[in-house]
PyMOL commands that place a pseudoatom at each C-alpha (Angstrom):
pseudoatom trace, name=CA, resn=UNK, resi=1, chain=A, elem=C, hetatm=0, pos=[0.000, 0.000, 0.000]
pseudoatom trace, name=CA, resn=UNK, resi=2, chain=A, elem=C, hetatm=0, pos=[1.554, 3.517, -1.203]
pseudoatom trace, name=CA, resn=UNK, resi=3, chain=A, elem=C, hetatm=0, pos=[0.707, 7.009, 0.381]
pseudoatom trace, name=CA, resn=UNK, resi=4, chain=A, elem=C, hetatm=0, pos=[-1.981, 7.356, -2.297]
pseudoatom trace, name=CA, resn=UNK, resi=5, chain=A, elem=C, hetatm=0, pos=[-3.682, 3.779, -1.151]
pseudoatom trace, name=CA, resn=UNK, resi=6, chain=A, elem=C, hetatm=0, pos=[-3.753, 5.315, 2.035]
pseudoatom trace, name=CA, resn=UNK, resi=7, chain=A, elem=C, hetatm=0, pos=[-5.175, 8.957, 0.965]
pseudoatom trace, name=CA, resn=UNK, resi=8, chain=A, elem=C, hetatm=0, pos=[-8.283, 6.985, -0.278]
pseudoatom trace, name=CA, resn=UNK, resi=9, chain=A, elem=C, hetatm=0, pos=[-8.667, 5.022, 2.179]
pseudoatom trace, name=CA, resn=UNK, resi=10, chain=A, elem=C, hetatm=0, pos=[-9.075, 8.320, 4.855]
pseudoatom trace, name=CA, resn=UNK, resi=11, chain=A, elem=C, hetatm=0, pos=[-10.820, 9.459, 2.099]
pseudoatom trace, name=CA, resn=UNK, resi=12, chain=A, elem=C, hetatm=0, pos=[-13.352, 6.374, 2.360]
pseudoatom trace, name=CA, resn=UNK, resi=13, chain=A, elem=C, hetatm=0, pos=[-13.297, 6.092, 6.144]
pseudoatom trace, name=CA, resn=UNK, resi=14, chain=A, elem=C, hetatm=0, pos=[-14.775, 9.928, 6.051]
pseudoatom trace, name=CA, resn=UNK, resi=15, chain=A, elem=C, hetatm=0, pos=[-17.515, 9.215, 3.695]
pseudoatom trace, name=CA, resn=UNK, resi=16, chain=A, elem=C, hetatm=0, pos=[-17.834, 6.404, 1.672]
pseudoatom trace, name=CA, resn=UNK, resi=17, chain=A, elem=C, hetatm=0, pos=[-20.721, 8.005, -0.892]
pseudoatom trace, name=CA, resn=UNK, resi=18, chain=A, elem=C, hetatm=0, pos=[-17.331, 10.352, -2.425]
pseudoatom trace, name=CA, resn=UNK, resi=19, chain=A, elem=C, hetatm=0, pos=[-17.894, 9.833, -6.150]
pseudoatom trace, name=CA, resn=UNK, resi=20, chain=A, elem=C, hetatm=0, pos=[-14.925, 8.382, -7.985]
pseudoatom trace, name=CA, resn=UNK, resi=21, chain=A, elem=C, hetatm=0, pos=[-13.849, 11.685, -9.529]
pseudoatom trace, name=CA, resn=UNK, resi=22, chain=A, elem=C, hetatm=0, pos=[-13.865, 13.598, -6.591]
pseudoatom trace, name=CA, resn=UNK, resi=23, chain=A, elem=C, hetatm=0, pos=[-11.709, 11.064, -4.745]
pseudoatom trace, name=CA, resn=UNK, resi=24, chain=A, elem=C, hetatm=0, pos=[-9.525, 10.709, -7.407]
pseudoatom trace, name=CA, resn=UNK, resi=25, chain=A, elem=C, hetatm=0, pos=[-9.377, 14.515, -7.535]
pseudoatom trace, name=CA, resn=UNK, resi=26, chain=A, elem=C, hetatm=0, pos=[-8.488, 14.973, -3.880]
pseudoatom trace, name=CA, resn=UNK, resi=27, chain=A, elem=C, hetatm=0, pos=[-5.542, 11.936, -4.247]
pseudoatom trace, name=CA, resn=UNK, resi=28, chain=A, elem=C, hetatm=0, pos=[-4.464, 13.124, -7.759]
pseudoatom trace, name=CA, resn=UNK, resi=29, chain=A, elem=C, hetatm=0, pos=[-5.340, 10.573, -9.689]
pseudoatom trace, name=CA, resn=UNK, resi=30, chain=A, elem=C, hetatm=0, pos=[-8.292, 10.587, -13.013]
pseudoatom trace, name=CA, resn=UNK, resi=31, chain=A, elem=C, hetatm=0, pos=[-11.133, 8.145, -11.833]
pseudoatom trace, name=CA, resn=UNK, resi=32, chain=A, elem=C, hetatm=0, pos=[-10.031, 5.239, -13.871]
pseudoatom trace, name=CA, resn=UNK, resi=33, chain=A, elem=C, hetatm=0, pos=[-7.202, 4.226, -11.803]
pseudoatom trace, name=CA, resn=UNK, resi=34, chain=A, elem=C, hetatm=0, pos=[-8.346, 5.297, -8.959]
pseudoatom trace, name=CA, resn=UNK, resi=35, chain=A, elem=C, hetatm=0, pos=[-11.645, 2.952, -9.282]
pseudoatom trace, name=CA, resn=UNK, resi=36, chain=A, elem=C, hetatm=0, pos=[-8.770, 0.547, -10.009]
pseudoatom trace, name=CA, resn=UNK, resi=37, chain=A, elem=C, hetatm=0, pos=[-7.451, 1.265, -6.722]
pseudoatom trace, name=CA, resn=UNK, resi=38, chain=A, elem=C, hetatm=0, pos=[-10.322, 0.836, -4.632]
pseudoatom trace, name=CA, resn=UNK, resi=39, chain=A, elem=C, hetatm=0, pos=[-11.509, -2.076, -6.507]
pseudoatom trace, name=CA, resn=UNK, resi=40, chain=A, elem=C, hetatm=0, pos=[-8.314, -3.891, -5.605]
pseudoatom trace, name=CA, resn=UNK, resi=41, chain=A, elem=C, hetatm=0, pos=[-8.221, -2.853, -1.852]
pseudoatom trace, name=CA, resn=UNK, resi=42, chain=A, elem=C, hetatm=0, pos=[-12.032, -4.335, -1.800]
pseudoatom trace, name=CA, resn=UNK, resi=43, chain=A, elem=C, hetatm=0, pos=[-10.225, -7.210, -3.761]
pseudoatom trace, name=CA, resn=UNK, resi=44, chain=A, elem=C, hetatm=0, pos=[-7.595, -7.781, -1.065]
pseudoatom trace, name=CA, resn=UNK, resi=45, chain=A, elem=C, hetatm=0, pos=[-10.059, -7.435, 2.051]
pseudoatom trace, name=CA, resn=UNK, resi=46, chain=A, elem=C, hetatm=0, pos=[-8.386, -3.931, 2.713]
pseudoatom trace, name=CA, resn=UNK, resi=47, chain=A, elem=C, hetatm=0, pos=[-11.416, -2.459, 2.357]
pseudoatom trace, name=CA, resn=UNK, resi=48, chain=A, elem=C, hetatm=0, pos=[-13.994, -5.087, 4.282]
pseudoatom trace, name=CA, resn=UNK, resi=49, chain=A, elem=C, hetatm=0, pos=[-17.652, -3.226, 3.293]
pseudoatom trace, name=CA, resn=UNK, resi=50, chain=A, elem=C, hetatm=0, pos=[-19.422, 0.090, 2.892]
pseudoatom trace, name=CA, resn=UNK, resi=51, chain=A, elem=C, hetatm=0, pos=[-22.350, 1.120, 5.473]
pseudoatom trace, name=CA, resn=UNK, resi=52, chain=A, elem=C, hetatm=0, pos=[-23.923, 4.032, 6.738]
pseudoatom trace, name=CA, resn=UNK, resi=53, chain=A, elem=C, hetatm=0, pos=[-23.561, 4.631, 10.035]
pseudoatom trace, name=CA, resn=UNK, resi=54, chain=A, elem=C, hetatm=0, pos=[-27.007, 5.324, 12.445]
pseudoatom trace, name=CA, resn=UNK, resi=55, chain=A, elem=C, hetatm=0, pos=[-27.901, 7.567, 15.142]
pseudoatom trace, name=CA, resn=UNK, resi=56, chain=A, elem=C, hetatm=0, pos=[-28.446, 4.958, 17.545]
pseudoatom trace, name=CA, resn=UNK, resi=57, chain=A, elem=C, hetatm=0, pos=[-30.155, 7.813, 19.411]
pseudoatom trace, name=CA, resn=UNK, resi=58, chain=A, elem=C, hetatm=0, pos=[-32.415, 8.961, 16.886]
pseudoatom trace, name=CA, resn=UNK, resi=59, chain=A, elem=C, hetatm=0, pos=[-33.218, 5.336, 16.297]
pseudoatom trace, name=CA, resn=UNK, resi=60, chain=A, elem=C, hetatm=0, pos=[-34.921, 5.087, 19.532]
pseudoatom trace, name=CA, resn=UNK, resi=61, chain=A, elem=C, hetatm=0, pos=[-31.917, 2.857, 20.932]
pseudoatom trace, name=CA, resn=UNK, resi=62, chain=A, elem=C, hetatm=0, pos=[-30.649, 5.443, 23.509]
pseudoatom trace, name=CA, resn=UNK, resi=63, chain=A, elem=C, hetatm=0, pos=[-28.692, 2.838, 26.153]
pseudoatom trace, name=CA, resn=UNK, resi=64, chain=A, elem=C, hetatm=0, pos=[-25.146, 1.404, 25.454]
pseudoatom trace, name=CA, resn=UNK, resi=65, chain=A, elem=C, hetatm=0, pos=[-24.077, -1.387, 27.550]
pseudoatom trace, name=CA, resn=UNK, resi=66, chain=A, elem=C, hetatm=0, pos=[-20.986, -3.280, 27.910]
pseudoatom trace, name=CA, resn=UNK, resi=67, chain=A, elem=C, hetatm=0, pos=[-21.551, -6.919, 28.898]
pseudoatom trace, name=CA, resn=UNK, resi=68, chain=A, elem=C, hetatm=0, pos=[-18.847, -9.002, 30.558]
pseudoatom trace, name=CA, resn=UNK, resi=69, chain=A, elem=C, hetatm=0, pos=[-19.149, -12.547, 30.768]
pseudoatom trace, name=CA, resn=UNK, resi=70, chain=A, elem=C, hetatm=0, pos=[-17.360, -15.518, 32.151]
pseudoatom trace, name=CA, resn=UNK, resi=71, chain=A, elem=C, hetatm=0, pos=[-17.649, -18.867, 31.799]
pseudoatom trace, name=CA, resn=UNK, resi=72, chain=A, elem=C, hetatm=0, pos=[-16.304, -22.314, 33.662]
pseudoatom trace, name=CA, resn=UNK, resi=73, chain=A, elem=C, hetatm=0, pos=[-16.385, -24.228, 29.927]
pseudoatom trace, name=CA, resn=UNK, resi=74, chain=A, elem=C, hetatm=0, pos=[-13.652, -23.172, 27.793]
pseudoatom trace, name=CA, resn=UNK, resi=75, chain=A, elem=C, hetatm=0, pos=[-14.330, -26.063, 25.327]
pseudoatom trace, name=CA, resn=UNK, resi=76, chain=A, elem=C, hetatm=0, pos=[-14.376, -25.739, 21.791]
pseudoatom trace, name=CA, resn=UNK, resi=77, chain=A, elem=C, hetatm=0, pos=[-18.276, -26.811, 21.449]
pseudoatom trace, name=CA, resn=UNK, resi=78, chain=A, elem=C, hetatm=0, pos=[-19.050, -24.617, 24.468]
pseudoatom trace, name=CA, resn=UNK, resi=79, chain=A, elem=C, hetatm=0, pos=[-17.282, -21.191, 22.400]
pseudoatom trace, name=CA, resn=UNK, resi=80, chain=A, elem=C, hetatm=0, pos=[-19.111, -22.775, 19.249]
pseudoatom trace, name=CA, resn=UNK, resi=81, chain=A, elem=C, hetatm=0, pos=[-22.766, -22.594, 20.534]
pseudoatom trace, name=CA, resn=UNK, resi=82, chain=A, elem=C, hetatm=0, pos=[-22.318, -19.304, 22.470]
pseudoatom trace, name=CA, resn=UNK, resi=83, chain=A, elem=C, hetatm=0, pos=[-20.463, -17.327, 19.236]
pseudoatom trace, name=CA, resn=UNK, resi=84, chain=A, elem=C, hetatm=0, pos=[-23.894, -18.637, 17.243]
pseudoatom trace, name=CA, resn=UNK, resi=85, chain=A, elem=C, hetatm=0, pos=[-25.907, -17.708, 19.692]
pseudoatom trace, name=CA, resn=UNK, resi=86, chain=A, elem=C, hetatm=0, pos=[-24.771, -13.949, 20.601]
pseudoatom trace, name=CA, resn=UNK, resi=87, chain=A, elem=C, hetatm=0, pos=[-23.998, -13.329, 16.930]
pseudoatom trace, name=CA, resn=UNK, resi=88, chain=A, elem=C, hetatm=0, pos=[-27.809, -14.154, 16.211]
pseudoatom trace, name=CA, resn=UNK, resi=89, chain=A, elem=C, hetatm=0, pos=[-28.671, -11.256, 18.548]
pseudoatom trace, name=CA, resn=UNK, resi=90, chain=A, elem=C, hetatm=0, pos=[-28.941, -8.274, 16.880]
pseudoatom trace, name=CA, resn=UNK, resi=91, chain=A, elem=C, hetatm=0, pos=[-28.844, -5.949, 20.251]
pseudoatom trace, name=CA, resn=UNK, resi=92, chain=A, elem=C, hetatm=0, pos=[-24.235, -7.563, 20.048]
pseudoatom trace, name=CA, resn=UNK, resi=93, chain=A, elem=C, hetatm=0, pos=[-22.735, -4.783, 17.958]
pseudoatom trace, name=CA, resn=UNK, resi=94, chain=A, elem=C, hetatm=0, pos=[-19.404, -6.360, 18.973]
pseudoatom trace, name=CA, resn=UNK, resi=95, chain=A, elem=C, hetatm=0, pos=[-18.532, -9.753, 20.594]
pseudoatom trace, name=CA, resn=UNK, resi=96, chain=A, elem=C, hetatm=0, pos=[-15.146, -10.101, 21.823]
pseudoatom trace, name=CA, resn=UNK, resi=97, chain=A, elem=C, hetatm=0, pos=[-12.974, -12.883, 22.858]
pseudoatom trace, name=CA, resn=UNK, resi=98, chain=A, elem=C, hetatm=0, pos=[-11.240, -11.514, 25.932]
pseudoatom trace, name=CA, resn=UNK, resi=99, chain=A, elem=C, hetatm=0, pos=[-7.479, -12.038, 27.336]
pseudoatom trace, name=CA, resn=UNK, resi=100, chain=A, elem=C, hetatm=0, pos=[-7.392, -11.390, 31.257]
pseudoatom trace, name=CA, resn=UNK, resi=101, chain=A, elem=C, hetatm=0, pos=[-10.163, -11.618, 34.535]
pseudoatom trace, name=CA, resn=UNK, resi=102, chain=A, elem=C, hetatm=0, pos=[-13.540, -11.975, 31.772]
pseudoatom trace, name=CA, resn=UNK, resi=103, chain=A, elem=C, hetatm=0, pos=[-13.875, -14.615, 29.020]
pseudoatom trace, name=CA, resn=UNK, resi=104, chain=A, elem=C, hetatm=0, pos=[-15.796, -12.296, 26.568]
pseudoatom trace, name=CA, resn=UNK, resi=105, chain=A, elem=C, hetatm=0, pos=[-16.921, -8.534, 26.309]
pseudoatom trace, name=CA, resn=UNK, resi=106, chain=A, elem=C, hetatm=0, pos=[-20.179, -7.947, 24.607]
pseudoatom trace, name=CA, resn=UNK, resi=107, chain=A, elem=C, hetatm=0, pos=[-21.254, -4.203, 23.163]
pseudoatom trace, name=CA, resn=UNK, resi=108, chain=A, elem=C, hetatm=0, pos=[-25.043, -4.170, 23.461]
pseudoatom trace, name=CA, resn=UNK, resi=109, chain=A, elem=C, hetatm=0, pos=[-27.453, -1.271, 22.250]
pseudoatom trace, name=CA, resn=UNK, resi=110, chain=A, elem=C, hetatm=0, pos=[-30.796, -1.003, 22.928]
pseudoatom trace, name=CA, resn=UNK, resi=111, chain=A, elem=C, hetatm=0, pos=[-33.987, 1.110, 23.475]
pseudoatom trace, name=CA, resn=UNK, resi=112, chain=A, elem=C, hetatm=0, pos=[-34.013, 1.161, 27.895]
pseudoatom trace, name=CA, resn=UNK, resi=113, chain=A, elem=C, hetatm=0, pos=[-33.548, -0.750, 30.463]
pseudoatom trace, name=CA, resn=UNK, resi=114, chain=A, elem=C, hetatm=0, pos=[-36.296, -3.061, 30.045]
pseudoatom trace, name=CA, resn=UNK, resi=115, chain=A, elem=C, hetatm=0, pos=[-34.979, -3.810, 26.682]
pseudoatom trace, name=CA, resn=UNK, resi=116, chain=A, elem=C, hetatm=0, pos=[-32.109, -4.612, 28.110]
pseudoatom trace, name=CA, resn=UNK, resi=117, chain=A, elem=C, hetatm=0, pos=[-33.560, -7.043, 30.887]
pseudoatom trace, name=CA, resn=UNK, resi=118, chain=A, elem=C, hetatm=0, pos=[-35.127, -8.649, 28.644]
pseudoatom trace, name=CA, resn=UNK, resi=119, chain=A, elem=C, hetatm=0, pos=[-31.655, -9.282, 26.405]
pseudoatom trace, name=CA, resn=UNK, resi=120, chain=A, elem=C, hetatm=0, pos=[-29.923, -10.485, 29.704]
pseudoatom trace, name=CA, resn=UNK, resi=121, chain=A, elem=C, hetatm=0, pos=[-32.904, -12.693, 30.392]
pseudoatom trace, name=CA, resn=UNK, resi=122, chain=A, elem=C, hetatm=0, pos=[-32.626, -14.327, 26.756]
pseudoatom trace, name=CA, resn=UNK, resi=123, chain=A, elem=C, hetatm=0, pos=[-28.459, -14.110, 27.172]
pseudoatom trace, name=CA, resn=UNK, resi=124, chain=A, elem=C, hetatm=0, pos=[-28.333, -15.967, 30.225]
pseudoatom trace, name=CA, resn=UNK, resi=125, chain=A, elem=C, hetatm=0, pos=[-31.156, -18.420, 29.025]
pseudoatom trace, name=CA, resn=UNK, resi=126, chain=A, elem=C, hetatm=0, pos=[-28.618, -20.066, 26.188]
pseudoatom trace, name=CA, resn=UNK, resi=127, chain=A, elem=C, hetatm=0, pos=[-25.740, -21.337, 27.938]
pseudoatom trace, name=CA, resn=UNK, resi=128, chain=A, elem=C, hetatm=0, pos=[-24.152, -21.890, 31.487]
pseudoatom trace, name=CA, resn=UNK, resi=129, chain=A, elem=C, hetatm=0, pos=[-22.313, -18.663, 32.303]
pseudoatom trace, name=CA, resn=UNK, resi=130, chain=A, elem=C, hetatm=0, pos=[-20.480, -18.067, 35.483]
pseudoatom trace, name=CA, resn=UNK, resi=131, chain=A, elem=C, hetatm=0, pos=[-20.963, -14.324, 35.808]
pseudoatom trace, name=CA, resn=UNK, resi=132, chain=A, elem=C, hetatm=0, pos=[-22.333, -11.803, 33.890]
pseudoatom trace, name=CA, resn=UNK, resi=133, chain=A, elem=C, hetatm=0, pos=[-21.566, -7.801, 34.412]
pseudoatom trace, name=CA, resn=UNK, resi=134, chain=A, elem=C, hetatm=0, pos=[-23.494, -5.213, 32.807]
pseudoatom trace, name=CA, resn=UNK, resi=135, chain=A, elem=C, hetatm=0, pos=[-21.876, -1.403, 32.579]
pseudoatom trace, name=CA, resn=UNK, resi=136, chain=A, elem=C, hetatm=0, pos=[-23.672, 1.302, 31.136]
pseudoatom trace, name=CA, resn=UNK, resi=137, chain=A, elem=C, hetatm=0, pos=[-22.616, 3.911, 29.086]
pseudoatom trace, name=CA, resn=UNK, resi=138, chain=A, elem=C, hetatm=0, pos=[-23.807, 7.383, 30.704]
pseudoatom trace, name=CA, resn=UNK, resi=139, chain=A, elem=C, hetatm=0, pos=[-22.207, 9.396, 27.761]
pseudoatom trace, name=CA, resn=UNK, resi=140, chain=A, elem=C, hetatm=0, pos=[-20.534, 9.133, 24.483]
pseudoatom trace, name=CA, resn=UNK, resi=141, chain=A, elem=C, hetatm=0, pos=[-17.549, 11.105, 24.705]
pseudoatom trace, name=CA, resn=UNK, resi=142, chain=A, elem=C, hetatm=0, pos=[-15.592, 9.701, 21.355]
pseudoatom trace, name=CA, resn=UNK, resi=143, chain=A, elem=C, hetatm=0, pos=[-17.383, 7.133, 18.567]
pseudoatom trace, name=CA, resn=UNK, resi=144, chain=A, elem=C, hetatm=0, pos=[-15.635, 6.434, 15.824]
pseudoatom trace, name=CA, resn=UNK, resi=145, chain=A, elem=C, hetatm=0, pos=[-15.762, 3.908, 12.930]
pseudoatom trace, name=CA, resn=UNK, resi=146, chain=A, elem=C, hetatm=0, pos=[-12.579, 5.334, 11.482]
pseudoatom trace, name=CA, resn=UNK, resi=147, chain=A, elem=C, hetatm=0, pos=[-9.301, 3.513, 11.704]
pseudoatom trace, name=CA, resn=UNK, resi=148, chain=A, elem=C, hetatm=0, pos=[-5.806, 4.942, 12.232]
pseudoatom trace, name=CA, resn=UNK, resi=149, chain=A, elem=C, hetatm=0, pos=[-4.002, 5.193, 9.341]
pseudoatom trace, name=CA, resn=UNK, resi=150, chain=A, elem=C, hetatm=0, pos=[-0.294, 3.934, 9.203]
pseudoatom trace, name=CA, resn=UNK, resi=151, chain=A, elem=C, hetatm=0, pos=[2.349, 6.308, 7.588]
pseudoatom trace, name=CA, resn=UNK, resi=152, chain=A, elem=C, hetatm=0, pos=[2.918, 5.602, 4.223]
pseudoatom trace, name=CA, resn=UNK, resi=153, chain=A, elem=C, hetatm=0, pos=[6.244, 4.562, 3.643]
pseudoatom trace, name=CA, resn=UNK, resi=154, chain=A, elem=C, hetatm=0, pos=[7.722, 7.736, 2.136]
pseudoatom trace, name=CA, resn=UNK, resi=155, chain=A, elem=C, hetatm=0, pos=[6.933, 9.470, 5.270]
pseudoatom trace, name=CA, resn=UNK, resi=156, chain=A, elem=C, hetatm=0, pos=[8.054, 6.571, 8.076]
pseudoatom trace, name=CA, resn=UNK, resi=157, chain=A, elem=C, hetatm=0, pos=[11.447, 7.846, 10.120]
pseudoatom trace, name=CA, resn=UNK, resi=158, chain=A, elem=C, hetatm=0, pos=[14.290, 5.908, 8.855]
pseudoatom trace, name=CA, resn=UNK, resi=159, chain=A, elem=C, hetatm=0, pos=[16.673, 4.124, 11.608]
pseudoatom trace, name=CA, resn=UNK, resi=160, chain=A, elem=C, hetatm=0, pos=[19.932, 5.614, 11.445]
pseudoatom trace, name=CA, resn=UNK, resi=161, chain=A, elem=C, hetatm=0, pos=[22.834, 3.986, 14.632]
pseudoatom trace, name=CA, resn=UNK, resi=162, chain=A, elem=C, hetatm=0, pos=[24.778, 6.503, 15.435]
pseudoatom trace, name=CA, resn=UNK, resi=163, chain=A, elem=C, hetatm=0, pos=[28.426, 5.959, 15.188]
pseudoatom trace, name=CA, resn=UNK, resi=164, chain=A, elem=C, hetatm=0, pos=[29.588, 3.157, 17.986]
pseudoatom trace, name=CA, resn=UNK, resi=165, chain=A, elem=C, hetatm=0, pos=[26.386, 2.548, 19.479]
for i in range(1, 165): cmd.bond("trace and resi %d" % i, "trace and resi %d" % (i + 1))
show_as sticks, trace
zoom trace
């Protein structure tokens, strides 16, 4: 991936409905290659899908929560059943795999707190689970969906030793 790669890519993360000429216009390139581009970073997984992101909010879906769970069966089946099941629920924006004192972290959005007892209910109705901790988000200070960026290579530090080191 070259600095211009990575120019469309920001370009992308921003706002994915750019037409191809005005992307290609802002990297310097006509919208030929640059379609070429982005059809290869698609092509290569670079580039994984395009969405629009919601207002959760404005949705109706005002309450965040961050689930942690742990379990007593670390068996293949066991991780096999629960991954189906959470990823079936479409409250689990995210479902993580967890290094440290919880097994898995869950990010759950939904309308209230009723809503959300009545996820936990169905959550806790699939599979033994050893403890479950719900924290809820009281504000959104930073959201995102944009990644950082590495340096492109022209513009990385070079090592240089210094003489006897």
């Amino acid at each position: 991936m070259d600095s211009i790669d990575l120019k469309i890519l920001a370009l992308l993360q921003t706002d994915a409905t750019l037409s191809i000429a005005t992307i290609g216009e802002r990297v310097g390139l006509s919208q030929t290659p640059c379609w070429k581009r982005i059809q290869r970073l698609e092509a290569d997984g670079v580039i994984d899908r395009r969405v629009a992101v919601l207002d959760p909010v404005k949705l109706g879906l005002g309450l965040t929560v961050f689930v942690s769970i742990e379990t007593a069966d670390h068996s293949e089946d066991w991780l096999e059943r629960f991954a189906e099941t959470v990823a079936s629920m479409p409250e689990v924006l995210e479902f993580y795999r967890m290094a440290g004192d919880v097994d898995y972290m869950l990010r759950v959005v939904v309308a209230d707190m009723q809503a959300y007892d009545t996820f936990y209910k169905k959550l806790i109705a699939t599979l033994p689970l050893k403890n479950v901790t719900s924290r809820f988000a009281m504000e959104k200070v930073k959201s995102t969906t944009a990644l950082p960026l590495p340096l492109p290579p022209s513009a990385r530090p070079s090592l240089r030793l210094a003489a006897g080191a």
